[in-house]
C-alpha positions in Angstrom: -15.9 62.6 -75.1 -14.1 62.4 -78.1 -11.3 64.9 -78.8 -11.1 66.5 -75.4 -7.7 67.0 -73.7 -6.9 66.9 -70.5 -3.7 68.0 -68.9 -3.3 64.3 -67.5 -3.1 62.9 -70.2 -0.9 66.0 -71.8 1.9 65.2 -68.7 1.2 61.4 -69.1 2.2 61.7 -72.8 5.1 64.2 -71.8 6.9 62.4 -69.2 5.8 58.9 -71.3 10.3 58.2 -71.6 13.7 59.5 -71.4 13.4 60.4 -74.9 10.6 63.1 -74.4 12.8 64.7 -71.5 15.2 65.2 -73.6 13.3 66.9 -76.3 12.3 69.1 -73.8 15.6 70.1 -72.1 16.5 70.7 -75.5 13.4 73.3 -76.4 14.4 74.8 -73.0 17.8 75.0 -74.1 16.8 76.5 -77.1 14.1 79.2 -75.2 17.0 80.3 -72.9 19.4 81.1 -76.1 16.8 83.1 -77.9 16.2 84.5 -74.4 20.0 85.7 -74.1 20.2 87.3 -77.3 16.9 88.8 -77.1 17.9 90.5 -74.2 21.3 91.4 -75.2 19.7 93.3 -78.4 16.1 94.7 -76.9 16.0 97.8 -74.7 15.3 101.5 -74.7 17.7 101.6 -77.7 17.5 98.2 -80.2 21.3 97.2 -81.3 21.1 94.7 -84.2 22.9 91.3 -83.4 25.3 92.6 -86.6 26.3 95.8 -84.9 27.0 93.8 -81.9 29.4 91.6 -83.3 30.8 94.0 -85.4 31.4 96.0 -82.4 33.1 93.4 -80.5 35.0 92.3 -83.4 36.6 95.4 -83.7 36.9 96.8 -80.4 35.7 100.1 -80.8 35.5 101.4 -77.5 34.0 104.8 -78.9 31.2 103.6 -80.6 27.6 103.4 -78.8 26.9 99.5 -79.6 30.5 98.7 -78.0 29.7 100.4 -74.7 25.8 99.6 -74.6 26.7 95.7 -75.1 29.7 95.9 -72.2 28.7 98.1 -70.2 25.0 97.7 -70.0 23.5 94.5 -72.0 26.1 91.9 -71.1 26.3 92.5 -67.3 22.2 92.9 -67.2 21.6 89.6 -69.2 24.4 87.6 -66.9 22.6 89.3 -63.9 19.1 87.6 -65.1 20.2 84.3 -66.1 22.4 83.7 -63.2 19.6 85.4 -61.0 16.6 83.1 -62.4 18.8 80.1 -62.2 19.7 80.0 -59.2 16.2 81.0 -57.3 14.3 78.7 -59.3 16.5 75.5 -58.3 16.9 77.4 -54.8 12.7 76.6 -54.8 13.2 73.2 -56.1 15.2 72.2 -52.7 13.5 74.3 -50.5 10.0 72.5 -51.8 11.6 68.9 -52.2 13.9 69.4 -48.6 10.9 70.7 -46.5 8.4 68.5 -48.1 5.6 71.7 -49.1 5.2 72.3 -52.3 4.2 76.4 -51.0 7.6 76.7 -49.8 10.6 79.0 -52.1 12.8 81.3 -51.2 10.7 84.4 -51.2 7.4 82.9 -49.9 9.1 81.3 -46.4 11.4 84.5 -45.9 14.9 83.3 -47.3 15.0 86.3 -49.9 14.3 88.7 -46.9 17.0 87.3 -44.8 19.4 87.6 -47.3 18.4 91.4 -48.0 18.8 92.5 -44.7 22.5 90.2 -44.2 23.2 91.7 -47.4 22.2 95.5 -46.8 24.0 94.6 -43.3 27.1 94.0 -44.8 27.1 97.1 -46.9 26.8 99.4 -44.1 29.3 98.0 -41.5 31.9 97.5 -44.7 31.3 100.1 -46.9 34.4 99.7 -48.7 34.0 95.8 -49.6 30.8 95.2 -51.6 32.8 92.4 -52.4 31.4 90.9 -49.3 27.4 91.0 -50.1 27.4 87.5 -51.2 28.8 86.5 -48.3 26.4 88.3 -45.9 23.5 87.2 -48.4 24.6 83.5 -48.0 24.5 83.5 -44.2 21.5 85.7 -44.0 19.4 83.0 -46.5 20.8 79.9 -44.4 19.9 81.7 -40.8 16.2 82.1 -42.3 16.2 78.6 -43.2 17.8 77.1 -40.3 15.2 79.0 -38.1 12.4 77.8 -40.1 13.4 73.6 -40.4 14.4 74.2 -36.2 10.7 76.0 -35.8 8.8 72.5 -38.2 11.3 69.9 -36.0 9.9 71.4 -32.4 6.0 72.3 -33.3 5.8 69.6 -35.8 4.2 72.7 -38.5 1.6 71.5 -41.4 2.1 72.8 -44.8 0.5 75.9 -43.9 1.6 76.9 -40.5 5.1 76.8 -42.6 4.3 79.3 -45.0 2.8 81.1 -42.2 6.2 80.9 -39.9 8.1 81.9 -42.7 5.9 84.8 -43.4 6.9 85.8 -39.8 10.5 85.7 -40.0 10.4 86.9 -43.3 8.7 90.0 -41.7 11.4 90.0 -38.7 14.3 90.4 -41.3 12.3 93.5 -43.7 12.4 95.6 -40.3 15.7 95.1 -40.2 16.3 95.9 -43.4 14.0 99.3 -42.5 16.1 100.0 -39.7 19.0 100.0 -41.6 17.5 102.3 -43.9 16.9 104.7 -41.4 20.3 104.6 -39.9 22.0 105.2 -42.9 19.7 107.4 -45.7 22.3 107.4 -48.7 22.3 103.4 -48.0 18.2 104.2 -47.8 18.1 105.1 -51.6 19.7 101.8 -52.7 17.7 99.8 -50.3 14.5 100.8 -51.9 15.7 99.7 -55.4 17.3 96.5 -54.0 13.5 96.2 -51.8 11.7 95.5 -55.3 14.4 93.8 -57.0 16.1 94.3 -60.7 19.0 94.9 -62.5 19.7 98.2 -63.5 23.1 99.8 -63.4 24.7 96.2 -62.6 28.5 95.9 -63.4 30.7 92.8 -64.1 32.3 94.1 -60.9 29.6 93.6 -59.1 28.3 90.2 -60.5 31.5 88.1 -60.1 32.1 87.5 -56.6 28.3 85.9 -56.6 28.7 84.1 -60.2 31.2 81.8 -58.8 29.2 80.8 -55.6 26.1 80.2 -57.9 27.8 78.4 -60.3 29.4 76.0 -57.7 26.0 75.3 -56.0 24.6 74.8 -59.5 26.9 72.4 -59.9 26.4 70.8 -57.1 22.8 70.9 -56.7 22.4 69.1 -60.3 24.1 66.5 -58.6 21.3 66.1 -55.4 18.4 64.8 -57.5 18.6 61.1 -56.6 19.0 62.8 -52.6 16.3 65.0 -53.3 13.9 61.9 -54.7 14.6 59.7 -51.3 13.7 62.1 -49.2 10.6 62.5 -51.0 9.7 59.2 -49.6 9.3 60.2 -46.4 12.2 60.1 -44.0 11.2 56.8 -42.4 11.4 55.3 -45.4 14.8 57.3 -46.0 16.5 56.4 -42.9 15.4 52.6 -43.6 17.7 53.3 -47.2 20.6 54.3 -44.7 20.0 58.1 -45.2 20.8 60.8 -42.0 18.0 62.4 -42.8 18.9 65.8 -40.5 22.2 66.1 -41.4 21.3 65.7 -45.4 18.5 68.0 -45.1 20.5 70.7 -43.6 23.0 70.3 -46.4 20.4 70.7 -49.3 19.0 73.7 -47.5 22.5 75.3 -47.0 23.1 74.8 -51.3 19.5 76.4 -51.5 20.7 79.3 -49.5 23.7 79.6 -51.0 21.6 80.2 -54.3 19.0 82.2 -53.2 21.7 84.7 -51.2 23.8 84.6 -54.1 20.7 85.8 -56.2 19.7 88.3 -53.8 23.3 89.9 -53.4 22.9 91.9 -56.8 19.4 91.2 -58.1 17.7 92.6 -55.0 14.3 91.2 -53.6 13.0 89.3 -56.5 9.3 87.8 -55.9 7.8 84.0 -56.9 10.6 83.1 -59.4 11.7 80.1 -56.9 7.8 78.8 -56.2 6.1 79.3 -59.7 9.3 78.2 -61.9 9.6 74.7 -60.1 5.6 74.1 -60.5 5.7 74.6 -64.1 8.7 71.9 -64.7 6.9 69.6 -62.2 3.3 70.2 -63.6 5.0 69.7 -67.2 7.9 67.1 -66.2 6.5 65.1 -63.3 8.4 65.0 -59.8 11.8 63.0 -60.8 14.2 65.8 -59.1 16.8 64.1 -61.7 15.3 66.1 -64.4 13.6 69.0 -62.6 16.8 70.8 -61.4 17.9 71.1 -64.4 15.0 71.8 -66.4 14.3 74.2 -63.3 17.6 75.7 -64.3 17.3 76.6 -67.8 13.4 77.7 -67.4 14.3 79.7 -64.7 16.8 81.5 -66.3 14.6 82.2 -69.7 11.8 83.2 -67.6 13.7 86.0 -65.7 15.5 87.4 -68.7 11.8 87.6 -70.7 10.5 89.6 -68.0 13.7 92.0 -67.8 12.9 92.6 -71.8 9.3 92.9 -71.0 10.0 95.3 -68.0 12.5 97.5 -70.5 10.1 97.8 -73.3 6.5 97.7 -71.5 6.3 101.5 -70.9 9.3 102.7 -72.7 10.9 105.2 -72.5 10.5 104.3 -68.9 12.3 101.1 -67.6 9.6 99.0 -65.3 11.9 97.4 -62.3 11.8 93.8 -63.0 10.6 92.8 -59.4 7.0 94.3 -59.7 6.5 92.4 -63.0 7.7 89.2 -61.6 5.1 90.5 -58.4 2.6 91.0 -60.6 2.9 87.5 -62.0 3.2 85.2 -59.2 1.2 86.4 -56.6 -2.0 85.1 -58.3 -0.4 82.0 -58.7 0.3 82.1 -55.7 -3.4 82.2 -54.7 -4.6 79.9 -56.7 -2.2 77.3 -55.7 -2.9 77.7 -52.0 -6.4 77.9 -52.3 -6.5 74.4 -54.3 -4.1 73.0 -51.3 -6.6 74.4 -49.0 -9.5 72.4 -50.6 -7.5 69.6 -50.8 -6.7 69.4 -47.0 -9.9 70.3 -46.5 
């Protein structure tokens, strides 16, 4: 029927050349700066872009928009980008690596293993926070390393993975409980980091896990041909000359090193890393070459919108980030398995 549009022919005409990609890199480049100094500006208290830089220009270390900028805005909006980032390319590995396009870092329990490394670190060094990355890295590549070892020996569908992960993602939040209950004024953190946001973040805080995201971004943007043999099917792979194991592991470890990074100061954050990639895919097609980064930028705008939407939703009163990004995916979440269901069916 004349003048009906499909969403076929929508991605068809999208992904139709190079040129087109491009274009929309370049919107999403776009998005994510409007994003940035949306979110550096909006909050409980609005601070026009001119006070900002007039604030910064002069160094006025007195004045309100000086220390709401530094000390609150700037560390908050570095916190989201890096945050949404790195879980939505995190996803885009996990997905591509274990071959289910249900899996991300929340969903198959890597966000829950790096919570309880991370709270696990805190409490046996108290006195080197500095180390919360670290212990969220290990934490996110022991969740994933149990869950490819669990698919290798049962030889798990695309369900019983979700459903494995769910599991071990269920072992590492009692942990985290217990944790809670051996140390209470480590409790009253734990239940903040449990939903996930980024109130009260410092610089401080955010460097030591910048640096490992930015290294894995860097290297991740790098793994998209990788990422597009493996798609094949690892017969096919190993016939191209590819150690499938060994190259697996290695993607997985980048994708934990992202997700713990994430995890190590944004807390629990829900669905950015499984609804983020379906998007660019949906909207890009499945070359890996293009989705990481596009995965990248979108991530990151999408994260910082909802921290805006969580300040100024029900302000005076600041929403935590984590039930909004909740609230979001896990219908999509729904949906999508109940369409993979009908489709296995």
């Amino acid at each position: 029927m004349r003048g009906k549009w499909k969403p076929e022919a929508l991605q068809r005409w999208i992904t139709s050349g190079q040129k087109s990609r491009k274009w929309i890199l370049l919107v999403l480049s776009i998005g994510l700066v409007l994003a940035i100094g949306i979110s550096l500006c909006v909050g409980s208290t609005f601070v026009s872009p001119v006070k900002i830089v007039a604030a910064v220009r002069n160094g006025d270390g007195q004045s309100s928009a000086y220390r709401i900028f530094f000390y609150i805005r700037l560390p908050r909006t570095i916190a989201a980008a890096f945050s949404g980032a790195a879980l939505a390319v995190s996803g885009v590995i996990i997905q591509a690596a274990l071959h289910n396009a249900l899996a991300g870092p929340n969903i198959i329990g890597v966000n829950s293993g790096a919570g309880f490394f991370t709270l696990l670190t805190l409490y046996l060094f108290p006195t080197m926070p500095q180390l919360a990355p670290v212990g969220a890295f290990f934490g996110a590549l022991i969740c994933v390393l149990l869950i490819f070892f669990l698919c290798a020996v049962t030889g798990a569908g695309r369900l019983t993975v979700i459903l494995e992960g769910v599991a071990i993602g269920s072992l590492f939040s009692a942990g985290v409980d217990f944790i809670s209950v051996l140390d209470p004024d480590l409790a009253v953190n734990a239940s903040a980091f449990m939903i996930g946001g980024f109130s009260g973040i410092a610089l401080s805080r955010l460097l030591p896990a910048i640096w490992l995201i930015l290294i894995a971004l860097a290297v991740s943007m790098l793994s998209g041909s990788v990422l597009n043999v493996l798609l094949l099917g690892d017969e096919s792979a190993k016939s191209l000359g590819m150690h499938v194991g060994a190259v697996r592991i290695g993607l997985l470890a980048i994708a934990a090193v992202l997700a713990g990074s994430a995890v190590s100061f944004g807390g629990l954050l829900g669905f950015v890393g499984l609804l983020v990639p379906h998007i660019t895919r949906r909207i890009l097609g499945s070359d890996n070459r293009i989705l990481l980064p596009a995965a990248c930028l979108l991530g990151a705008g999408f994260v910082l919108v909802c921290d805006v939407l969580s300040r100024v939703l029900f302000a005076p009163f600041e929403l935590p980030v984590g039930i909004l990004l909740s609230a979001v995916g896990a219908p999509f979440f729904l949906v999508l398995l109940l369409r993979m269901r009908r489709g296995s069916d």
